[in-house]
C-alpha positions in Angstrom: 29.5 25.6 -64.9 26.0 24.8 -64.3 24.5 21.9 -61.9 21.6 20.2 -63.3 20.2 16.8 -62.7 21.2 13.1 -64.8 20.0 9.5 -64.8 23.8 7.9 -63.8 23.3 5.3 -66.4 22.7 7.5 -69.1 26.6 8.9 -68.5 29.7 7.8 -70.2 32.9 7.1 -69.1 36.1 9.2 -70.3 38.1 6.5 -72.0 40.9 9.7 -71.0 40.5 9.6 -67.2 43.4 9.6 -65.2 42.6 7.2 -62.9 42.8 3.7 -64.7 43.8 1.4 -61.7 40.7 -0.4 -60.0 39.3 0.3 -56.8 39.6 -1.9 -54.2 36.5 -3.7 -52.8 36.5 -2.0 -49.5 36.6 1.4 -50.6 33.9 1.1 -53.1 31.8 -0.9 -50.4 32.7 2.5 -47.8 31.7 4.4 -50.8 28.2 2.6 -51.7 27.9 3.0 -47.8 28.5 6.3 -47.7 26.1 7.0 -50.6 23.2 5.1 -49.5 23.1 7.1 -45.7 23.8 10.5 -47.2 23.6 10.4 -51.2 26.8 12.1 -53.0 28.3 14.7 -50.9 30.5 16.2 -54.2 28.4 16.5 -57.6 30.9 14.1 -60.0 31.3 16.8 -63.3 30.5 16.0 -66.8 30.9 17.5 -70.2 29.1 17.9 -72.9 30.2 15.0 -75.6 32.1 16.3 -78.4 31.8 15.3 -82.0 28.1 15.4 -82.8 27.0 13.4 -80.0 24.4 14.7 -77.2 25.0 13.0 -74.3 27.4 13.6 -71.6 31.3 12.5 -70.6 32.3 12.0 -67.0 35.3 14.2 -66.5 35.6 13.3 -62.8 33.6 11.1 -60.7 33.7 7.8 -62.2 33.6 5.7 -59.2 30.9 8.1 -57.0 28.6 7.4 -60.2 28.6 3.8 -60.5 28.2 3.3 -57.1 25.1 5.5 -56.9 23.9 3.0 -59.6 24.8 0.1 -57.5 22.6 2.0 -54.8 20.1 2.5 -57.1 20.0 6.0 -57.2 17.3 6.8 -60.3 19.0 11.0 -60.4 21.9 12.2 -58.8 23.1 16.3 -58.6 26.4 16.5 -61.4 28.4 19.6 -62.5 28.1 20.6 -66.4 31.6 21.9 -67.5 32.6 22.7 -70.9 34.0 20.3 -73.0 37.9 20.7 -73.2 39.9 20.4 -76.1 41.9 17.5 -74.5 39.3 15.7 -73.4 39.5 17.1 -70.1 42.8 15.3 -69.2 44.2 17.8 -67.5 41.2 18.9 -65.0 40.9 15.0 -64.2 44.7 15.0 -63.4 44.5 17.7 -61.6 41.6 16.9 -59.1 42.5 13.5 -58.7 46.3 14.5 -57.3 45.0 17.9 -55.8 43.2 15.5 -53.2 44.4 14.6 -49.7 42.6 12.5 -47.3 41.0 13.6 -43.7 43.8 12.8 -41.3 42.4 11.3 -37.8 42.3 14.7 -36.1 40.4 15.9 -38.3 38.2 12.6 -38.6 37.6 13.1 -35.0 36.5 16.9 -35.2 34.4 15.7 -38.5 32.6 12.7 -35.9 32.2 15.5 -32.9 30.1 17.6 -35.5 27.4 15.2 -36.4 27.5 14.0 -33.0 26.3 17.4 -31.8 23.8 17.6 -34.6 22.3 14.4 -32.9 24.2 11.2 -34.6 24.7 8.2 -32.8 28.3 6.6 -32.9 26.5 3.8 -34.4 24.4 5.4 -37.1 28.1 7.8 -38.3 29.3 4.0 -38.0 26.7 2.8 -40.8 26.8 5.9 -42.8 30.8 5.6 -43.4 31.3 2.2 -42.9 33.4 2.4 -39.3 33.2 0.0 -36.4 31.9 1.7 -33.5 35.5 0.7 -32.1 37.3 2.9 -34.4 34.7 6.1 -33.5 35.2 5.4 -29.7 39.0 5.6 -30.4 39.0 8.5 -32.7 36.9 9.9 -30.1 39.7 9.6 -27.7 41.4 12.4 -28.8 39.1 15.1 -27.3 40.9 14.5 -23.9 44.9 14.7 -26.0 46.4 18.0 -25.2 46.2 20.5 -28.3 49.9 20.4 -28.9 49.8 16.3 -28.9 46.7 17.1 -31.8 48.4 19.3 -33.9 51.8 16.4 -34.1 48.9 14.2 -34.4 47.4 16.1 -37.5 50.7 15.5 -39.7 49.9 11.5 -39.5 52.0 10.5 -36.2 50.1 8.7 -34.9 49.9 6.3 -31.7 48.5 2.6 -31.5 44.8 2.1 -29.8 46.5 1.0 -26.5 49.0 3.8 -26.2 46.1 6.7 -26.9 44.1 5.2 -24.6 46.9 5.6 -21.9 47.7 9.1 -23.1 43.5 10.4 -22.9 43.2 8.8 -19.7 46.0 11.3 -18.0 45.2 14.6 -17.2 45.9 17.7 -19.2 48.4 19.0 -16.2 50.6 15.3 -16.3 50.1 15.1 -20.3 51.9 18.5 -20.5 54.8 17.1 -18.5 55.5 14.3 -20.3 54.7 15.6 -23.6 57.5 18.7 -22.7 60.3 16.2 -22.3 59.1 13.4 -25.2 58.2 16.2 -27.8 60.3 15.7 -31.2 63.3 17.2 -31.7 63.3 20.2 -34.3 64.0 18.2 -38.0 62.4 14.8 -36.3 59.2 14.4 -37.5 58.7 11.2 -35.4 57.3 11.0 -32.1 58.4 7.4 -29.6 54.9 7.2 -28.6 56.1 4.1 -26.5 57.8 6.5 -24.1 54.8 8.8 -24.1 52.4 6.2 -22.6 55.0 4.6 -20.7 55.5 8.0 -18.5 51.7 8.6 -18.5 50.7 4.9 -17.4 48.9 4.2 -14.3 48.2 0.9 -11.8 44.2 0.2 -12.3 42.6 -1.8 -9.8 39.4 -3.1 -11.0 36.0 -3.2 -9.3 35.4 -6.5 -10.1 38.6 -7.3 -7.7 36.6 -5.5 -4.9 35.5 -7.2 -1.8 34.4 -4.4 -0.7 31.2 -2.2 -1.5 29.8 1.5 -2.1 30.2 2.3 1.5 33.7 2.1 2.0 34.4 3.0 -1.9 32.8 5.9 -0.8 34.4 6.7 3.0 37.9 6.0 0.8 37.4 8.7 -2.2 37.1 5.6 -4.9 35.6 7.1 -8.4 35.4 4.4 -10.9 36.3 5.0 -14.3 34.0 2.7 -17.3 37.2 1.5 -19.9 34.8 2.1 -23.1 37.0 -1.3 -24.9 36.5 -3.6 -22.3 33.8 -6.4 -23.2 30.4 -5.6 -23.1 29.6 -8.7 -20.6 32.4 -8.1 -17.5 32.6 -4.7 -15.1 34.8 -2.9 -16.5 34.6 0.3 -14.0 38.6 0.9 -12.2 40.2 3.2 -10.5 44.1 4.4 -10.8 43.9 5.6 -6.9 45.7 2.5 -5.3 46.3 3.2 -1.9 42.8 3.7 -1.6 41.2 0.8 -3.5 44.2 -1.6 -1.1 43.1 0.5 2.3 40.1 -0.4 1.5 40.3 -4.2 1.0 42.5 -4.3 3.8 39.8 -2.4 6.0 37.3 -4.9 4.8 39.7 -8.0 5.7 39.8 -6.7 9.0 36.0 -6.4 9.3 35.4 -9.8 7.9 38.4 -11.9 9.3 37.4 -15.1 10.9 38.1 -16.3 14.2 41.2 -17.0 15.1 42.0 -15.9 11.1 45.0 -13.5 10.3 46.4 -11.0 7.7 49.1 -12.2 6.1 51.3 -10.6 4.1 53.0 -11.6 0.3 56.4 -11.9 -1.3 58.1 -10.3 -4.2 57.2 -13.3 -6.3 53.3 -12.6 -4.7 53.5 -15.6 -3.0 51.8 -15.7 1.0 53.9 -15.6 4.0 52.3 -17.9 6.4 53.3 -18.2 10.3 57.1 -19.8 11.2 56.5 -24.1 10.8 52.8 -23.2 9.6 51.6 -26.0 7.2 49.4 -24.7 4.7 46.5 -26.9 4.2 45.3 -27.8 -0.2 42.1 -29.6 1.0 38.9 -28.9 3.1 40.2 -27.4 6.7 40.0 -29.1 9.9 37.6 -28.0 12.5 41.4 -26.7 14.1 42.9 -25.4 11.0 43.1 -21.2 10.9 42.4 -18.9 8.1 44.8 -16.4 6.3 43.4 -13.5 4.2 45.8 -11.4 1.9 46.0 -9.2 -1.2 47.6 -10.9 -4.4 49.3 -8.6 -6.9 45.8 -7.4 -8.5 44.5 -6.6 -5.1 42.5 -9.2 -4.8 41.6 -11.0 -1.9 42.6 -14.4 -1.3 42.1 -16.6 1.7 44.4 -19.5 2.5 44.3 -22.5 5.2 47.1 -23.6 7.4 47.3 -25.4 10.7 50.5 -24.9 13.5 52.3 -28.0 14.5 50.9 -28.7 18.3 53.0 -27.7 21.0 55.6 -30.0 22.4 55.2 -31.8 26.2 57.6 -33.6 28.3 54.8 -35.7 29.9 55.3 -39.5 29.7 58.3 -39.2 27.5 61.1 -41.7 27.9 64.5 -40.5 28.5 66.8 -42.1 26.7 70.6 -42.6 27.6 73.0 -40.9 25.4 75.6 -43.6 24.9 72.0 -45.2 23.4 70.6 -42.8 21.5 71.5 -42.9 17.9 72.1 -39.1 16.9 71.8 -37.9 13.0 73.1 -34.6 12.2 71.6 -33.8 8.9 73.5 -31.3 7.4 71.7 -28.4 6.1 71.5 -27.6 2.1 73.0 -24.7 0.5 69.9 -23.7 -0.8 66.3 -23.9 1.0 63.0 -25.3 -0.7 61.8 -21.4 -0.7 65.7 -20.6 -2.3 65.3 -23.2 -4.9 61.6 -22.0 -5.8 62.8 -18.4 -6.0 65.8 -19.6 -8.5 63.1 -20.9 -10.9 61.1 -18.4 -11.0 64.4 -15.8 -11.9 65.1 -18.5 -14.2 61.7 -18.3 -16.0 61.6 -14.7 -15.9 65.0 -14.8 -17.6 64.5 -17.3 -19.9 61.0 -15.8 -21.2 62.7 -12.1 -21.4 65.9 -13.3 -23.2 63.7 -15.4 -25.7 61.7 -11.8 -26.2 64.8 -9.8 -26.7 68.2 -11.9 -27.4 69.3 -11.6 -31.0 68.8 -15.6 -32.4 69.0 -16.8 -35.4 67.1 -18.9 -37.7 68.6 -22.1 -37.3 68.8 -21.7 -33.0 65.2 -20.8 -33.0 64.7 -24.0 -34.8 66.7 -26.4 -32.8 64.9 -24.5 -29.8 61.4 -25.5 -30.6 62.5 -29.0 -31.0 64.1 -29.3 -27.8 60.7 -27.6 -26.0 59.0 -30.7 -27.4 61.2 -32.3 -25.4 60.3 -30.9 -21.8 58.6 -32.2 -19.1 55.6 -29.7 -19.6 54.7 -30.9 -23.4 51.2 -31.6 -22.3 51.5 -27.9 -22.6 51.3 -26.2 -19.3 52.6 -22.4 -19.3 55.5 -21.2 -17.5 54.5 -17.5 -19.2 51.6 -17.9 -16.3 49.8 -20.4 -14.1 47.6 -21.1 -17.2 46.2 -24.6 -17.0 44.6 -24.3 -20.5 48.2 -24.5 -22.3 46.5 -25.5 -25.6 44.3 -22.4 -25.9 47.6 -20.6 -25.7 49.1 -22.9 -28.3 46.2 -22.5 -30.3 46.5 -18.6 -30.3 50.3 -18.5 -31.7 49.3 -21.0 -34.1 46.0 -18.8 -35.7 49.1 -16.1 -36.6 50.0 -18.4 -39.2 47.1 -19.5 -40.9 45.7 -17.8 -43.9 41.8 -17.3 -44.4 41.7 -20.1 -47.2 43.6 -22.4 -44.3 46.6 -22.8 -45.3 49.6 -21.5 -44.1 50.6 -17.9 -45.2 52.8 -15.9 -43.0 56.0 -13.6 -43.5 59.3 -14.6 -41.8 59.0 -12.0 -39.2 55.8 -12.9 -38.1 56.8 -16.9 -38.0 60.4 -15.6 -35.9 57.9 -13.6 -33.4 55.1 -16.5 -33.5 57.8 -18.7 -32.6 59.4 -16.8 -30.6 56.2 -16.5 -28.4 55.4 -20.2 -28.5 58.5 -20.8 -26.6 57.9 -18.0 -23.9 55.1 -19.9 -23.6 56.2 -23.9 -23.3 59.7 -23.2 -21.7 59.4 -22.5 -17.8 62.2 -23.3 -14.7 59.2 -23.1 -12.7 59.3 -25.4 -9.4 55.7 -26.7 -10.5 53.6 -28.4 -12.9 54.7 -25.5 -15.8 58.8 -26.9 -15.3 60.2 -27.8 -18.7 63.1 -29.8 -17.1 66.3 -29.8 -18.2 65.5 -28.5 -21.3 65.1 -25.5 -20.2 68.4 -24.7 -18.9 69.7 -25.8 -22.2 67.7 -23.1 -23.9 68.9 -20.5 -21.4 72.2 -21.2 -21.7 72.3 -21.2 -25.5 70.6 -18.0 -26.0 72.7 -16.4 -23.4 69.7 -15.7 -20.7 72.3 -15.5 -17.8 73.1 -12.1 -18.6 69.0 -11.7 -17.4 69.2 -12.8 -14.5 68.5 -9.5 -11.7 70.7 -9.2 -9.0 70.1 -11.8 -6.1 72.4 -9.8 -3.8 69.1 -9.4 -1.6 67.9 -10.0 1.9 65.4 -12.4 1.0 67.3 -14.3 -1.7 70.7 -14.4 0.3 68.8 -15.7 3.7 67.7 -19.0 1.5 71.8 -20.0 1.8 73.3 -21.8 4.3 76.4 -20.4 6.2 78.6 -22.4 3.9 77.2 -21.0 0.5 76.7 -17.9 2.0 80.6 -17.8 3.1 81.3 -19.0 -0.7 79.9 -16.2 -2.0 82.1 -13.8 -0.4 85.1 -15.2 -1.9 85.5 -13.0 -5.3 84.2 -9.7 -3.1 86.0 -8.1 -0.3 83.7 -8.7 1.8 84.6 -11.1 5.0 82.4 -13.5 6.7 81.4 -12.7 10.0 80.9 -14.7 13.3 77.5 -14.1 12.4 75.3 -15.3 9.8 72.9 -12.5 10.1 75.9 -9.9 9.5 77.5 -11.2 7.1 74.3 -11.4 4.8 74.5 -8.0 5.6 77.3 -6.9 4.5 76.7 -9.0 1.0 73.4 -7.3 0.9 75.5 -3.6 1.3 78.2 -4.8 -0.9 76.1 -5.6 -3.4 73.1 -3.2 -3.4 75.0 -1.1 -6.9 76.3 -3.8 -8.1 75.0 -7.4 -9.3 75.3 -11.2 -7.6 74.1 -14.0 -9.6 74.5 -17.0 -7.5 76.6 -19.5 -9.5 73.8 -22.7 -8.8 71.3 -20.3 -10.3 73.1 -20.1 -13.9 71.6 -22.0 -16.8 74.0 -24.7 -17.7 73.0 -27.5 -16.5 75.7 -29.4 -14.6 77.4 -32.6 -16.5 76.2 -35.4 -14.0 72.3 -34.5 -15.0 73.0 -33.7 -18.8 74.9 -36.8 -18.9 71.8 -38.6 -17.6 69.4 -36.9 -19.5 71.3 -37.4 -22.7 72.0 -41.6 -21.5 68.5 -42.1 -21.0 67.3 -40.6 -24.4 69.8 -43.3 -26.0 68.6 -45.7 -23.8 65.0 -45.4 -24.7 66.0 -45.2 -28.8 67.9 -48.1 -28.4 65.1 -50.4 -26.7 62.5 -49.1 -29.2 64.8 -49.5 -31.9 65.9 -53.5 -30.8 62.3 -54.2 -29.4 61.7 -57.9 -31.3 58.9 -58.6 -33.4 57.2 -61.7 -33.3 56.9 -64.5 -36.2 54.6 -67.3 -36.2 54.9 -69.7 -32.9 55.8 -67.1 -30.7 59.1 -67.3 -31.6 61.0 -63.6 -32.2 63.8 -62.0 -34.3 66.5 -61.0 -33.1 68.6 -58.4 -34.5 71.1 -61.4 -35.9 68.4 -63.3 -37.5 67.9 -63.5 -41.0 64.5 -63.6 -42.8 63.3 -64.3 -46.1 62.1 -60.6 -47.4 58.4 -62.4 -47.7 58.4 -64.4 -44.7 59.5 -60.9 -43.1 56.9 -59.4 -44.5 54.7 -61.3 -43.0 55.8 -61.3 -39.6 55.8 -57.6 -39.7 52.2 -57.4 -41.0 51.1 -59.9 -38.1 53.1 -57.8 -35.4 51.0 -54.7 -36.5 47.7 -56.4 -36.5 
């Protein structure tokens, strides 16, 4: 075996070669890549030609050589073998299955080298055909703990998103989680899933921050740069939370207005204003007050409200009581804040049921009609407050398009695509986002009830009057109290292990409004389907009239013009 120097096209192909199945066109265009940065790494071999010719055979190589032609490569290096008596068959069999790819660990180890000899991530990304996204990932793995590599090695790999979770924990909280999610013996599989779920961390972002350098500083803040954000945003956060919220909450304080307060937020991240406080949409009043507060991103937010002006007793007119006209209005079971709370559980419900409930085909079908049908079709998203619903829309429907544009999908990516689409157009929502009553008529069918969390809860239970709240005790053993406030209580205790869905909350919709909603539907067919159309002189057909089929015709072509 000799190496010696060839022209490329002077060489001949083995008509024996092993490999006879084509190359696809991204692997030769990594190859010609590969070729022009760095030439051939591995000499293809050749062999003399055998029955009186002099030139040479390719025994192994074929595709390095005619891509150095393509990159118009004049000589390239080549390994001179002797000429076997089967055509060198068996040497071309062997190499070709002898072969195994670089697995990502060693991909990465491969990038670290060149890096070290001075290569840029974008000049190894040229040279081997890579986005520079795929180096920064590989790159990743320097911070995996050396037990996670080596599972890594054997081709277990996890997705972008979970590795970037998993580098981002320390060594010391990697080796915890790894201890009790490492395979089994005989399992070569890892649930990478549960990995980055244990290892996943709140980040609170510096663009969120109100406050600057000096208090990041006073608090301990060191921002972190997320290398896959977008190049044009600040992409610097921090996975210390009490300290990036004690410091937005010192800077609220050193920045409230006059007269302003801190307010404080819901479960549903909603602002708790002052008792009969009035929260004002528009410009504020010269009187109007200020509220600051942090939203569930740790932002902050400032709202306007105004108190209701203190009663007086001055010039008022008694009145006699045999004269005064007294209306009790009776208190409903649920409160404006109850009935807001219930559609957002209902959402929530509805969206994770409609991600997770076994449905078939022919529901998921009957589903996406009846979304056409909600109130929201303009489409606003109960999924979040997102006022560009079409961008959304737009989104599920780029899944199914091919690059030619027509459709091309598989059925499991049309089930999830439309799956999404309805997380997306169904909401119970008390706002713009609410679906209707269509809505509860998807719950219901899919079963999203049995999603509903338990409402057994101080907050939820003290939206019910004393008469719902006393009808809820009836299938526990719990008794109502003399007071209101205790026996919420005891609910609250009786049902902090267990699970209370209040019965108003439930998605079947009651028969009074599904009645309606199915008599107006007819209604509307029915006058669209009788509307008359109008012949010559005014006059118009009725539904008993009879027409010539010309004359009808006619008429029809004048009503359309």
């Amino acid at each position: 075996m000799r190496l010696m120097k060839v022209d490329p096209r002077a060489l001949k192909e083995n008509p024996d070669r092993t490999r006879q199945t084509k190359s696809t066109p991204q692997a030769d265009a990594l190859l010609l890549a590969t070729i022009k940065a760095v030439g051939i790494v591995q000499p293809p071999v050749i062999a003399p030609e055998t029955g009186g010719g002099n030139g040479y055979i390719v025994d192994s190589g074929h595709r390095r050589i005619r891509q150095a032609i393509a990159a118009g490569l004049e000589e390239i290096d080549a390994l001179v073998v002797d000429a076997a008596n089967d055509n060198g068959a068996m040497r071309n069999m062997v190499e070709n299955i002898a072969r195994e790819p670089l697995n990502p660990v060693d991909q990465w180890r491969a990038i670290e080298r060149l890096v070290a000899l001075g290569w840029t991530e974008e000049a190894i990304g040229v040279a081997l055909a890579l986005a520079v996204r795929q180096i920064r990932k590989l790159r990743l793995l320097a911070n995996v703990l050396p037990s996670m590599l080596d599972h890594m090695a054997k081709g277990d790999m996890p997705n972008e998103q979970q590795l970037r979770t998993i580098a981002a924990a320390s060594p010391e909280e990697q080796k915890e989680v790894w201890k009790a999610n490492k395979p089994k013996k005989g399992d070569p599989q890892v649930s990478w899933h549960s990995v980055a779920q244990a290892l996943t961390k709140t980040r609170m972002y510096a663009r969120n921050a109100s406050f600057g350098d000096d208090l990041a500083k006073a608090y301990g803040i060191a921002w972190v740069e997320d290398l896959f954000a977008p190049a044009d945003e600040d992409s610097r956060y921090t996975t210390d939370v009490e300290a990036f919220l004690g410091a937005q909450q010192e800077w609220m304080t050193n920045n409230l207005p006059k007269r302003g307060l801190i307010a404080e937020v819901n479960n549903w991240g909603q602002v708790s204003l002052p008792p009969k406080a009035e929260r004002v949409h528009g410009k504020p009043g010269k009187s109007d007050r200020t509220a600051m507060y942090l939203d569930r991103e740790g932002k902050v937010q400032t709202v306007h409200f105004r108190l209701p002006e203190p009663k007086t007793s001055k010039g008022k007119v008694a009145v006699a009581a045999d004269d005064a006209e007294t209306i009790v209005k009776p208190r409903p079971d649920v409160t404006r804040k109850g009935v807001e709370m219930i559609g957002d559980l209902r959402t929530d419900a509805l969206h994770e049921a409609l991600g997770r409930a076994p449905i078939d085909d022919d529901t998921l079908m009957a589903l996406l009609v009846l979304a056409l049908a909600g109130r929201n079709v303009s489409i606003q998203s109960g999924a979040s407050d997102d006022v560009y619903g079409h961008a959304r829309m737009d989104r599920h429907a780029t899944r199914l398009v091919g690059t030619g544009g027509g459709l091309a999908f598989d059925m499991d990516t049309l089930r999830a695509t439309a799956r999404s689409t309805l997380i997306d157009a169904l909401s119970a929502r008390e706002n713009r986002t609410d679906s209707g009553i269509v809505a509860r008529i998807a719950g219901a069918t899919i079963g999203a009830d049995e999603f509903l969390p338990n409402m057994g809860t101080e907050e939820f239970l003290s939206c019910l009057s004393r008469q719902a709240l006393e009808r809820s005790c009836v299938q526990t053993p719990v008794l109502p109290r003399q007071k209101v406030k205790d026996t919420r209580a005891a609910l609250v205790a009786h049902f902090r292990e267990g699970r209370f869905v209040y019965p108003a909350a439930r998605f079947a919709p009651d028969e009074a409004a599904l009645t309606s909603w199915l008599a107006s539907a007819e209604t509307e067919d029915d006058a669209e389907a009788n509307e008359p159309v109008e012949q010559e002189e005014g006059d118009a057909i009725g539904p008993d009239d009879e027409l010539d089929p010309d004359d009808a015709a006619d008429a029809y072509r004048v009503a359309a013009e």
